[in-house]
C-alpha positions as CSV (number, residue, x, y, z in Angstrom):
1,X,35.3,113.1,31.0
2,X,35.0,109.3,30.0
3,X,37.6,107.8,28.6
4,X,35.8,106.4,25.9
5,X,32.1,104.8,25.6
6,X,31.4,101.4,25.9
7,X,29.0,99.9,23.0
8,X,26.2,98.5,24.8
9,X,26.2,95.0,22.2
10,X,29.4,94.4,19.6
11,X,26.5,94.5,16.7
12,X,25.6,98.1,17.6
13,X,25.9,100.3,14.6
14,X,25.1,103.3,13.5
15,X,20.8,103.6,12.5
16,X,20.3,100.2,14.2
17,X,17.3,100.1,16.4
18,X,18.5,99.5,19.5
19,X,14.9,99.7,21.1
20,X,13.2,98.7,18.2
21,X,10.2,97.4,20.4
22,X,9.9,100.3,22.4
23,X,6.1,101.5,20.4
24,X,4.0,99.4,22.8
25,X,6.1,101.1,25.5
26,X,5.8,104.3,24.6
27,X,2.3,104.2,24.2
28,X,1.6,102.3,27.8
29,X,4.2,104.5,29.7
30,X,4.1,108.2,27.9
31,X,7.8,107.8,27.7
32,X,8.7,111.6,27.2
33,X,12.5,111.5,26.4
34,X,12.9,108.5,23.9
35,X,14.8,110.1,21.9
36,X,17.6,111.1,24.8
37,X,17.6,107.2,26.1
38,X,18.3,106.0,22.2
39,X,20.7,109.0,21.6
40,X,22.8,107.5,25.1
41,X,22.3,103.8,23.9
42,X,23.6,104.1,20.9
43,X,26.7,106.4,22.1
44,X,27.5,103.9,24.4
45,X,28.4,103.8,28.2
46,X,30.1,105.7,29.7
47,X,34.0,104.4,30.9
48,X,35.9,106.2,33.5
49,X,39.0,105.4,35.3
50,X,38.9,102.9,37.7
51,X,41.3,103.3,40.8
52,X,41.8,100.1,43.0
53,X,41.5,101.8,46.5
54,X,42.2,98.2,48.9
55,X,42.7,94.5,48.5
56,X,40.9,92.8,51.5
57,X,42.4,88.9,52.1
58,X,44.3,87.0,49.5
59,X,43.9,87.6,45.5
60,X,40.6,87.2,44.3
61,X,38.4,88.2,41.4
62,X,35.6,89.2,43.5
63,X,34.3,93.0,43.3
64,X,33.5,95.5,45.0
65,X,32.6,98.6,43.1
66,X,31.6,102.4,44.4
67,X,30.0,103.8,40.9
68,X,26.9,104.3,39.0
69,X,25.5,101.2,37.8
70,X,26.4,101.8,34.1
71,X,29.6,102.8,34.9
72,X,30.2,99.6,36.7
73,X,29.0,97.5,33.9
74,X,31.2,99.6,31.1
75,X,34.0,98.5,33.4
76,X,32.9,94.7,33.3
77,X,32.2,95.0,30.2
78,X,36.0,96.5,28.7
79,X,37.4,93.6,31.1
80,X,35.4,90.9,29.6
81,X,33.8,90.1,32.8
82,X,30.4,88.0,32.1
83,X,27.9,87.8,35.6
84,X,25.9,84.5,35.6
85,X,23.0,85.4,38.2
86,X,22.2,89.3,38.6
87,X,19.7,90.3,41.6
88,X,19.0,93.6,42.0
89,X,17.3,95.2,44.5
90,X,17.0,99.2,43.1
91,X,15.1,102.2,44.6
92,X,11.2,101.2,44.6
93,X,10.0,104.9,43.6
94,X,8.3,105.1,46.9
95,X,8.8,108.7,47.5
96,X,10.5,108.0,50.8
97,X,13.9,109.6,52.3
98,X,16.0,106.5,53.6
99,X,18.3,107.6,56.6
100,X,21.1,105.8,58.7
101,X,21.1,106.2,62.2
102,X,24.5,107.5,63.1
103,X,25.6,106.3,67.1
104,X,27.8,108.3,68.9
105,X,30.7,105.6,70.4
106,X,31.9,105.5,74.2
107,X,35.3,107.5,74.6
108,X,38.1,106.0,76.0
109,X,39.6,108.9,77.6
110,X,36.4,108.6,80.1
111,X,36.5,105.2,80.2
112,X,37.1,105.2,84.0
113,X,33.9,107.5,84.7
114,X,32.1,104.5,83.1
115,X,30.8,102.6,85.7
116,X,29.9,99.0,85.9
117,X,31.9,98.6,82.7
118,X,30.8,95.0,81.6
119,X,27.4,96.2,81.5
120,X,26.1,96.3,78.5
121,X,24.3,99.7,77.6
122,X,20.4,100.1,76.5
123,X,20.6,100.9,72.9
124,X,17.7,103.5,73.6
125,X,20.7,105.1,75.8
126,X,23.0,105.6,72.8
127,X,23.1,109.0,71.5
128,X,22.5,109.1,67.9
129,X,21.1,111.0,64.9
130,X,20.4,110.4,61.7
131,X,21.6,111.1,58.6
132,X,19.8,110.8,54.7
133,X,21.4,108.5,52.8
134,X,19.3,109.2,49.5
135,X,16.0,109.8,48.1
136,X,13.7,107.8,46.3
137,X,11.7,110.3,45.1
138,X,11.2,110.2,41.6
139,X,9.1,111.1,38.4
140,X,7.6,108.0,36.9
141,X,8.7,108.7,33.8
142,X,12.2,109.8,35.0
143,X,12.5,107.0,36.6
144,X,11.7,104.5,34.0
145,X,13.8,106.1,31.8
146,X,16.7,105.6,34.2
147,X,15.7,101.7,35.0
148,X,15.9,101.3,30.9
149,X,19.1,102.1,30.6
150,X,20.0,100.3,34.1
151,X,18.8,97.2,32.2
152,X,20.2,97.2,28.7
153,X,23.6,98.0,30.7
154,X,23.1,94.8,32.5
155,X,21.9,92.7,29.8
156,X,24.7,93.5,28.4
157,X,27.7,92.1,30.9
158,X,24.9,88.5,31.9
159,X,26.3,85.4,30.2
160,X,24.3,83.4,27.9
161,X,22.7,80.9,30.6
162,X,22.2,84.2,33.4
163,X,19.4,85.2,34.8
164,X,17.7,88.3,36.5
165,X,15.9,88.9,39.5
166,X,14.7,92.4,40.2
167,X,13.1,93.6,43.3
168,X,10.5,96.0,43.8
169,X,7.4,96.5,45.6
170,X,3.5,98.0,44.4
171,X,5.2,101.6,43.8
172,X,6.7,100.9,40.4
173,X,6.5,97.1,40.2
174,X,4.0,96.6,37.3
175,X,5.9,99.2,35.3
176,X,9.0,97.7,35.5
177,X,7.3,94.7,34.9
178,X,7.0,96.0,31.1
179,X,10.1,97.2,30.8
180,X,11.8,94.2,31.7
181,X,9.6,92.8,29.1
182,X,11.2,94.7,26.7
183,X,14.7,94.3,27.3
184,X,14.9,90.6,28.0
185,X,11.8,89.2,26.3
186,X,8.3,88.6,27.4
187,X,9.0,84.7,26.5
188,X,12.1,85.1,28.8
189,X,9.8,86.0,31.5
190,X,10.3,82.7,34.7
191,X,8.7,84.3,37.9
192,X,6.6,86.7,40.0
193,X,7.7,85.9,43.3
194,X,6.2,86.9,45.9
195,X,8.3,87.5,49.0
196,X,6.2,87.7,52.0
197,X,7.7,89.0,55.0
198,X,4.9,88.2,57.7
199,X,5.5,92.0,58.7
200,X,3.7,93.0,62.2
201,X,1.8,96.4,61.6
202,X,-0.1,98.9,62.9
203,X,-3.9,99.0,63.0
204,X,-5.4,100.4,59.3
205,X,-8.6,101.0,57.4
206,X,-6.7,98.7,54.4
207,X,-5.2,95.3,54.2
208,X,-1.6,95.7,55.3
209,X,0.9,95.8,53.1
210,X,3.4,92.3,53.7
211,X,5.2,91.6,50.8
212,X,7.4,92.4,47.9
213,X,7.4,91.2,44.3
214,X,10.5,89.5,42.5
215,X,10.4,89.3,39.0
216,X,12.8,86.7,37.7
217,X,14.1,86.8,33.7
218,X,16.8,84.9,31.7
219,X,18.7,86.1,29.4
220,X,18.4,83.8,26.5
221,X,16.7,80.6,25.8
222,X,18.3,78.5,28.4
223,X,19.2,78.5,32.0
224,X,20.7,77.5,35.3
225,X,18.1,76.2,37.5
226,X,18.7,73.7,40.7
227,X,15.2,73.0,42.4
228,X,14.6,73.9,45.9
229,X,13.1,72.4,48.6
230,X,11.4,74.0,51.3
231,X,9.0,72.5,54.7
232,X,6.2,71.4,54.0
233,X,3.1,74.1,54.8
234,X,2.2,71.2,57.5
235,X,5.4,71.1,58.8
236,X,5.9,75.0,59.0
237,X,3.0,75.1,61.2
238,X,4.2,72.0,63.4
239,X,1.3,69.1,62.2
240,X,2.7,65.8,62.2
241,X,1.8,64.0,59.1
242,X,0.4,60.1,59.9
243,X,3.3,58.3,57.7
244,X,4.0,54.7,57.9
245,X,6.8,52.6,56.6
246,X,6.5,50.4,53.8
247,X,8.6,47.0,53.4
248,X,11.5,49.2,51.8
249,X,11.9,51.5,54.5
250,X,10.2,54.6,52.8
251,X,7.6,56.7,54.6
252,X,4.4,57.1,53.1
253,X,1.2,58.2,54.0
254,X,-2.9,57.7,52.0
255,X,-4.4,60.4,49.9
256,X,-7.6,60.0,48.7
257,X,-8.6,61.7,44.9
258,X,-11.8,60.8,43.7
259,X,-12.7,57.8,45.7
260,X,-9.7,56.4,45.2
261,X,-6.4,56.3,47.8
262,X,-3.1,56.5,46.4
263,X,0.2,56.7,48.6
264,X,2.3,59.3,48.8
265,X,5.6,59.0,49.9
266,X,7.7,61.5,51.6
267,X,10.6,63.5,50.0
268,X,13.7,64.0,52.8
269,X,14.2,67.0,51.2
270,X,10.9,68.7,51.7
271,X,8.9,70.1,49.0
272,X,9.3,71.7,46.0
273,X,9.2,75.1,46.7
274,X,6.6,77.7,44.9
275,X,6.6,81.5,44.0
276,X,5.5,82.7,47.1
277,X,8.0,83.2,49.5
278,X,7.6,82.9,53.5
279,X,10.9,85.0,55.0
280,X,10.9,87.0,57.8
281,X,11.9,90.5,58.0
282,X,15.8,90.6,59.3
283,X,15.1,91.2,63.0
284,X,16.4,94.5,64.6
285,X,18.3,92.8,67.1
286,X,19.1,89.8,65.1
287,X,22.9,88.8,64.2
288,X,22.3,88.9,60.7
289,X,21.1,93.3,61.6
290,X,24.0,95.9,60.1
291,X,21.9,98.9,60.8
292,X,21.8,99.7,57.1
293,X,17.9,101.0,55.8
294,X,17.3,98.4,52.9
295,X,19.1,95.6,54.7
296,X,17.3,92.5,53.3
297,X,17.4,88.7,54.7
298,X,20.3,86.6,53.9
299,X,17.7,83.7,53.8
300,X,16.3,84.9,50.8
301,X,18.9,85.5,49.0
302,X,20.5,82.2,50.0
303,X,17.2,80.4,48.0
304,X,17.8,82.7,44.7
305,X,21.6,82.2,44.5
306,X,21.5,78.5,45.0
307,X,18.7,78.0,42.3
308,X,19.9,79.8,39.5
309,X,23.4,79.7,39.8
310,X,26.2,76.7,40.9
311,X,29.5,76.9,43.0
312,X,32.2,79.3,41.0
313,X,29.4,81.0,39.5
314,X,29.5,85.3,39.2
315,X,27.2,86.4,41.4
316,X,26.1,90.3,40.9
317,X,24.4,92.8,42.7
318,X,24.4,96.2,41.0
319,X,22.2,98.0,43.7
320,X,24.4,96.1,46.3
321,X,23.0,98.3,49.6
322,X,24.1,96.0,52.5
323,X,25.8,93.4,51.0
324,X,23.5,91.1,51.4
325,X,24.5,89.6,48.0
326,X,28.0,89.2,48.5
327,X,27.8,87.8,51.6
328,X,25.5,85.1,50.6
329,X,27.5,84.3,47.4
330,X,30.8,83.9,49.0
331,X,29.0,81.7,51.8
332,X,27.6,79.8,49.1
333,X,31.4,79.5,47.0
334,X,30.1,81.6,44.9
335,X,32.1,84.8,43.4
336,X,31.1,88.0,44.2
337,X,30.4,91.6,42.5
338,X,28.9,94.2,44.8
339,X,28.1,98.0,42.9
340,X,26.5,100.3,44.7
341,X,27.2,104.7,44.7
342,X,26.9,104.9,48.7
343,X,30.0,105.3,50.4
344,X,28.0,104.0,53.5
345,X,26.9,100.6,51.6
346,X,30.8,100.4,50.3
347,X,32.0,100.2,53.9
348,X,29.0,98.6,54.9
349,X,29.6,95.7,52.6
350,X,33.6,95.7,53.1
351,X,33.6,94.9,56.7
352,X,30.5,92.5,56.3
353,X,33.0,90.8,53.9
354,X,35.8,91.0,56.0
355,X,34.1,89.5,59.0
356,X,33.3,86.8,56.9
357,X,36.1,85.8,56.0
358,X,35.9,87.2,51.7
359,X,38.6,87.5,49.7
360,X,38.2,90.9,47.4
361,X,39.4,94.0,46.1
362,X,37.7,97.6,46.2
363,X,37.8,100.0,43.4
364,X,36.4,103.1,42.6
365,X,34.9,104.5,39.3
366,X,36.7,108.0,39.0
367,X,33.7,110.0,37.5
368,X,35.5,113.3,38.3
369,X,32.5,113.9,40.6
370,X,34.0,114.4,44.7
371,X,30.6,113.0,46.1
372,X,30.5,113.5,49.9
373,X,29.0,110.2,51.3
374,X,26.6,109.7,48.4
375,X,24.8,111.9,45.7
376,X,22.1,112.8,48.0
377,X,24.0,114.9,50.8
378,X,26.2,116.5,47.5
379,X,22.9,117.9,45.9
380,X,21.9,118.6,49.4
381,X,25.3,120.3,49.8
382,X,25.2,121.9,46.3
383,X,22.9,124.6,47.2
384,X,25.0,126.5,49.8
385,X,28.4,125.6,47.4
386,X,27.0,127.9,44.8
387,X,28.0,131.7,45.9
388,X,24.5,133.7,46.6
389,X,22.5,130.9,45.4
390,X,18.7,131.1,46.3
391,X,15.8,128.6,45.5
392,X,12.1,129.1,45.0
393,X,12.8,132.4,43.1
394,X,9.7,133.8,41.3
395,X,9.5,133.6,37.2
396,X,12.0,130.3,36.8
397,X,10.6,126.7,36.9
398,X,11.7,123.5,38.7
399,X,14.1,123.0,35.6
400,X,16.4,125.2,37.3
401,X,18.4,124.5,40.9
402,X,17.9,128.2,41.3
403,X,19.0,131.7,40.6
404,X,21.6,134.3,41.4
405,X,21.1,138.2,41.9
406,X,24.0,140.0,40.2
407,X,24.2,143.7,39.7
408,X,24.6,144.1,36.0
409,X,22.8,140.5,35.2
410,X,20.0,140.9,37.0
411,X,18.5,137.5,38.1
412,X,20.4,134.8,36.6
413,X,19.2,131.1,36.4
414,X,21.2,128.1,37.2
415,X,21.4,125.0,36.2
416,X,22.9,121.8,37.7
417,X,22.3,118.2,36.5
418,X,21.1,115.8,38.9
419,X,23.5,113.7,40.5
420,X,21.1,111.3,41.2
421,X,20.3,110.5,37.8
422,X,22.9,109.1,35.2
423,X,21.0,110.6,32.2
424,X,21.8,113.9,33.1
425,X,25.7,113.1,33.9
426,X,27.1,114.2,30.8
427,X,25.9,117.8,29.0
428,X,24.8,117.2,25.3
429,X,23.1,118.7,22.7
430,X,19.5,117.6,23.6
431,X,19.9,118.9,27.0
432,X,21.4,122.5,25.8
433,X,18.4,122.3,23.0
434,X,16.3,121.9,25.9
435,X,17.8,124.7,27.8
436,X,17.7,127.3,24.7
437,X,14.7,126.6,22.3
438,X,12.3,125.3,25.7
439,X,13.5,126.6,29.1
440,X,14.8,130.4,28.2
441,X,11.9,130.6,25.9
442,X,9.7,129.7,29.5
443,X,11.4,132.0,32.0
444,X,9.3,134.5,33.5
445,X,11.9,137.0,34.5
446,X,14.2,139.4,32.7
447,X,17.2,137.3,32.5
448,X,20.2,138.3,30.5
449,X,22.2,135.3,31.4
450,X,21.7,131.8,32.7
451,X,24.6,129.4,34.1
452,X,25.0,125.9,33.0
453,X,26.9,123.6,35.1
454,X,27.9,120.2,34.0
455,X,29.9,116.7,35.3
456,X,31.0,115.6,32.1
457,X,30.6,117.2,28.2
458,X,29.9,115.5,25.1
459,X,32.0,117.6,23.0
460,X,32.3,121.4,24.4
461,X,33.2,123.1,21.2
462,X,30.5,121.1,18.8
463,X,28.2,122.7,22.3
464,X,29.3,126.3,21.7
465,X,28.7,126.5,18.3
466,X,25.2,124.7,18.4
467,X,24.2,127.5,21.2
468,X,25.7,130.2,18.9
469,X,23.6,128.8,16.3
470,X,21.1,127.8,17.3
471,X,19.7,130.4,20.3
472,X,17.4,132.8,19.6
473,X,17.3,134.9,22.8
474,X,19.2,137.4,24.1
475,X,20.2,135.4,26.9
476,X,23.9,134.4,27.3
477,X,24.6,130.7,27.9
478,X,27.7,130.4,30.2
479,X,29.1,126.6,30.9
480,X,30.8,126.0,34.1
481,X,32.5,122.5,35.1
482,X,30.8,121.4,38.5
483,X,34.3,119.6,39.6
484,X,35.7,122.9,39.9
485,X,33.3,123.9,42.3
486,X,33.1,120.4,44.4
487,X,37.5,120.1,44.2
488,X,38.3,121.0,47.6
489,X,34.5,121.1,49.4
490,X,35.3,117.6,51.5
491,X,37.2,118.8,54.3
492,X,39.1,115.7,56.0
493,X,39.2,115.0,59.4
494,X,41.7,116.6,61.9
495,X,44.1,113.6,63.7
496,X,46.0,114.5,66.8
497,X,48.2,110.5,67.0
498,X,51.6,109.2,68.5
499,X,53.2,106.3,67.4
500,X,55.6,105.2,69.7
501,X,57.8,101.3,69.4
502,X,57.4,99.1,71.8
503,X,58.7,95.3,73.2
504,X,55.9,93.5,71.1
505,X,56.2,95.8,68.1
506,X,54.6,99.6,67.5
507,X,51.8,101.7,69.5
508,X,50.0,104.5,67.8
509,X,47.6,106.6,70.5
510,X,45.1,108.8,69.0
511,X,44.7,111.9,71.5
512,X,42.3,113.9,69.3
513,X,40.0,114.0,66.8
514,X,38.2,116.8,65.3
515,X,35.7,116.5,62.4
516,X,34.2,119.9,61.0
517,X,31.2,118.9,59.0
518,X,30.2,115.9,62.6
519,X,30.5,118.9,64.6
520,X,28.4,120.8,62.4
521,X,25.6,118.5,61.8
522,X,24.9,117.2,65.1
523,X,25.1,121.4,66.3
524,X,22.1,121.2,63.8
525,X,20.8,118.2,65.7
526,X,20.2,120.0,69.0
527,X,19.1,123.2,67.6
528,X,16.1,121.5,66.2
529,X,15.9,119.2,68.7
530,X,16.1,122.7,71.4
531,X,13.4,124.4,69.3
532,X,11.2,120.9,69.5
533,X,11.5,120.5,72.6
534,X,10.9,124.2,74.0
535,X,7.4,123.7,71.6
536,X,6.3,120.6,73.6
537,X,7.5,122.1,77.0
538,X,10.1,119.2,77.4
539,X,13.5,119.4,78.4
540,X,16.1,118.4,75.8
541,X,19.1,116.3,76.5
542,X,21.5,117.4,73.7
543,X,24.5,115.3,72.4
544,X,28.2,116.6,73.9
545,X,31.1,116.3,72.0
546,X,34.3,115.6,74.6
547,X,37.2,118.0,74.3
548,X,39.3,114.7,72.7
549,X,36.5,114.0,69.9
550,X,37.4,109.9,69.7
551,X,33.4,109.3,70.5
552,X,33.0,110.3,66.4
553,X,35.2,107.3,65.4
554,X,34.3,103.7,64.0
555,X,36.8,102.4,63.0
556,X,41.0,102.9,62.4
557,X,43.3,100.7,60.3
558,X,46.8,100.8,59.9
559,X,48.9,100.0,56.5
560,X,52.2,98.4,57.4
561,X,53.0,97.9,53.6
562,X,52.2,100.4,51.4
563,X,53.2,104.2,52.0
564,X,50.6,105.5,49.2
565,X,48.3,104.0,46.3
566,X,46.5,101.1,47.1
567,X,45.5,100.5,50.9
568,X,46.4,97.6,52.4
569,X,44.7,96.9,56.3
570,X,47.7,95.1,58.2
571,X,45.8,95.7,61.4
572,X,42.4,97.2,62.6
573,X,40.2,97.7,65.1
574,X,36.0,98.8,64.6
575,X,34.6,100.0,67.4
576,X,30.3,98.7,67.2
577,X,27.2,101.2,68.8
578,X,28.1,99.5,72.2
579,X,31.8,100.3,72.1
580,X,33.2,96.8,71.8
581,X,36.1,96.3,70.1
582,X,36.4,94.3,66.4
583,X,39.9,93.4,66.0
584,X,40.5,92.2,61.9
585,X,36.9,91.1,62.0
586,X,36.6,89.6,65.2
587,X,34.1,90.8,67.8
588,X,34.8,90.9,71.5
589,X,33.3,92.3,74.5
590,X,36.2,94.3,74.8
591,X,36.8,98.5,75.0
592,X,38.1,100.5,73.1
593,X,41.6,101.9,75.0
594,X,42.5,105.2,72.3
595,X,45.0,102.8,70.8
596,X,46.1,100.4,67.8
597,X,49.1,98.3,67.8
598,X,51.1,96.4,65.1
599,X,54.2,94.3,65.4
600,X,55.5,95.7,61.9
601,X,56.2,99.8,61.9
602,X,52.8,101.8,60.5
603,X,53.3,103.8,57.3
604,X,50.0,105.0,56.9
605,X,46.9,105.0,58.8
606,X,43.0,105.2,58.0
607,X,40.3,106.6,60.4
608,X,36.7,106.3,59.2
609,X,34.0,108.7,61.6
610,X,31.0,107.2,62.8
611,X,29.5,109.0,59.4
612,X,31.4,107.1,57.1
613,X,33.6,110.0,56.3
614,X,37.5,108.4,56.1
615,X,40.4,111.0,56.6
616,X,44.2,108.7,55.5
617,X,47.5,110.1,57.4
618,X,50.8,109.0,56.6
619,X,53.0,107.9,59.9
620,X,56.4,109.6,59.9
């Protein structure tokens, strides 16, 4: 449950109309569930507990967040935090599934069968397999729905002079486009950029598809703005102007306009640059590359940031993916808050950070929800948590996650809210009024009882009575609490270490590691890839797990300070795709040897799997 709810503006009171422009909306979009979005507004957002989980570097007020986007902002928002450049860079509605590609990492107990050990491995060599991260696959009108509130939650934590810039693409673009309107203000309304990313293709019967749109808001009627100067188109394309001096030194060259020649003189600086944007893609093998899906180019970032915002600014990404935003902002002395629900973007953007150098702190938004690495694997997961669960049964719509078979019941319908979608985070009455005067009123099949699971519940009793009073079936409505069922699903890691002292301080030797649910998805991996393979009349080259396991680790840390609460990184090692060692963000072309050493006696110690999964053992 929340702790409380966060008003979205201090002036909100009761019958104000909080979207009190929404008609032209509504009519353009078909909005469907108005009256849910203005119920949520005006209740507030949602505030959980926030637990710090690790301080990276020295004290800092720069963020980074695992959480739902309006949880985040509640959170800013009770601590009177203001952002004063947002870019946000959400899912585009595409209908795709976005993946990361997880590598298996060289094990060190083999390392002597390795030969020619400086040689650097093919990354076509590397065993790997993937992994969903989440889908974007979305109703319109679902996902609109979501976006609004996304927005009004951010409005509501951007300073006076702040601006927006929210990235998109042709899927949903022009939709949001609207929305945006709404929210901030059609005559806050600065920019459609266009970012065009010069993209190489393959062959089609259409233009190709190169580039994204950014539309850029402000928040009120002024702004911070710092022009910025690109190359010349000339120049981009290597033509040499024909400038000459004049007697003060400047460079100029003749234009003619209408019979007439004027000079023009040269800026140092370049040009002033336009709404259409020439980046390229970040290059797979390029330095900036952290094998993350979205991963977008620091260069483009690096032009937003430094126009709309100065040094000390609040930079804030609240779809943070990569990092990309961080990393630019504290390049840029700018401060930092990264959001994002991934654990694979939260680690993703924590060592980024630390390479660089950041000063920050981690926290996490305790929504009572134990996610496994991100909503989508937990829904994913969800379906074979639930005891005889089936899906696709006859008679019960897509409203339901599925249906049990129970002797005295019969077929019973079940319901689960979407973790992927805030709106339906918390049980209320419009969602049981739903359920009882529109869903059991629909079902097809002799039901004498449907289950209702739920994350959070607006007020359990007031939800009891309105079923009692308000259901006209027969059909009993039982409510179950989902955290029950998710408590003690994540399984951690199995550690097999030694820490011994030494002359230069302490050794700890990890001997084995075992990871359940690793194990179990890449035996998945090569029975499809078995079944493929026999179907083409290939061979299949399947990935072996050694007896000692340390090929499924990325990374281990050791806390010399802190026995429990928050984690503090003393020392640690990452070990990349290749195998090389990072020591405390340093990259070298060394091996990993099984070990970590510290001068100061370990009391804890963190091991992350090459999954992102992170298993935390105190030393003895």
């Amino acid at each position: 449950m929340p702790i409380k709810y966060i008003p979205y503006y201090p002036n909100t009171v009761e019958g104000q109309a909080i979207i009190d422009n929404i008609t032209r909306t509504q009519r353009v979009l078909r909005y469907r569930e108005n009256d849910k979005v203005y119920d949520r507004i005006k209740r507030g957002m949602s505030y959980y507990e926030v637990e710090p989980l690790e301080k990276v570097g020295k004290p800092s007020e720069n963020l980074v967040i695992r959480g739902e986007c309006i949880s985040a902002c509640a959170y800013l928002k009770e601590k009177g935090i203001k952002v004063d450049l947002v870019y946000i860079d959400p899912p585009f509605a595409s209908g795709a599934d976005y993946a990361k590609k997880v590598y298996l990492r060289r094990n060190p107990k083999l390392s002597e069968k390795i030969a020619a050990a400086e040689q650097e491995m093919d990354i076509d060599e590397l065993k790997a397999f993937e992994e969903k991260m989440y889908g974007d696959i979305w109703q319109k009108e679902d996902y609109l729905n979501w976006m609004y509130e996304n927005l009004m939650a951010i409005k509501s934590v951007m300073s006076d002079t702040a601006s927006i810039y929210m990235h998109l693409d042709w899927h949903i673009g022009h939709y949001v486009k609207i929305l945006m309107d709404e929210v901030f203000g059609e005559e806050n309304f600065e920019n459609e950029i266009i970012w065009n990313y010069r993209r190489w293709t393959a062959p089609s019967n259409n233009f190709q598809q190169m580039h994204d749109i950014i539309y850029c808001f402000k928040k009120g009627a002024s702004k911070v703005f710092n022009p910025i100067y690109v190359k010349a188109a000339n120049e981009e394309k290597g033509v040499k102007e024909n400038y000459k001096k004049d007697e003060e030194g400047r460079m100029y060259r003749w234009q003619s306009l209408k019979g007439e020649r004027y000079k023009i003189y040269r800026d140092e600086r370049g040009v002033l640059s336009g709404d259409v944007w020439d980046i390229a893609f970040v290059h797979p093998s390029g330095g900036e590359r952290v094998d993350y899906s979205t991963q977008k180019p620091e260069a483009l970032l690096q032009r937003i940031i430094k126009a709309s915002s100065d040094e000390g600014m609040v930079i804030a990404d609240f779809f943070g993916g990569s990092g990309v935003t961080a990393k630019v902002a504290n390049d840029l002395g700018r401060k930092f808050i990264h959001n994002d629900i991934g654990i694979n973007s939260i680690q993703t953007v924590r060592d980024r950070l630390k390479e660089a150098k950041a000063n920050f702190q981690i926290l996490e938004i305790k929504d009572g929800v134990s996610l496994f690495r991100n909503p989508q694997q937990t829904m994913d997961k969800l379906a074979t948590l639930i005891p005889g669960l089936q899906k696709g049964v006859k008679g019960i719509s897509n409203f339901w996650f599925g249906a049990i078979t129970k002797s005295k019941e019969g077929i019973v319908p079940v319901y689960v809210p979407n973790l992927l979608n805030t709106q339906e985070k918390v049980l209320d009455i419009p969602t049981i009024n739903t359920i009882i005067n529109q869903e059991l009123q629909n079902l097809e099949v002799n039901a004498k009882k449907v289950i209702v699971y739920y994350i959070d519940i607006d007020d359990q009793k007031a939800l009891e009575k309105f079923i009692k009073d308000n259901n006209a079936t027969e059909i009993e409505v039982e409510l179950k609490d989902l955290k029950n069922l998710l408590h003690d699903v994540v399984i951690e890691d199995i550690i097999d270490l030694k820490t011994t002292k030494t002359k230069d301080g302490y050794e700890t030797e990890i001997n084995k590691f075992i990871s359940d649910r690793l194990i179990q998805k890449i035996g998945e991996y090569n029975q499809k890839g078995n079944l493929q393979s026999v179907a083409k009349g290939k061979k299949f080259n399947p990935i072996n797990i050694s007896e000692e396991g340390l090929e499924l680790i990325e990374l281990i840390a050791l806390d010399c300070k802190n026995s429990e609460g928050q984690w503090h990184s003393t020392m640690e090692i990452k070990i990349d795709k290749l195998g090389y060692v990072i020591t405390n963000g340093v990259k070298s072309k060394n091996f990993w040897d099984g070990k970590i050493t510290s001068e100061k006696k370990p009391l804890r110690i963190k091991v992350r799997n090459i999954s992102g999964d992170e298993t935390i053992l105190t030393i003895k």
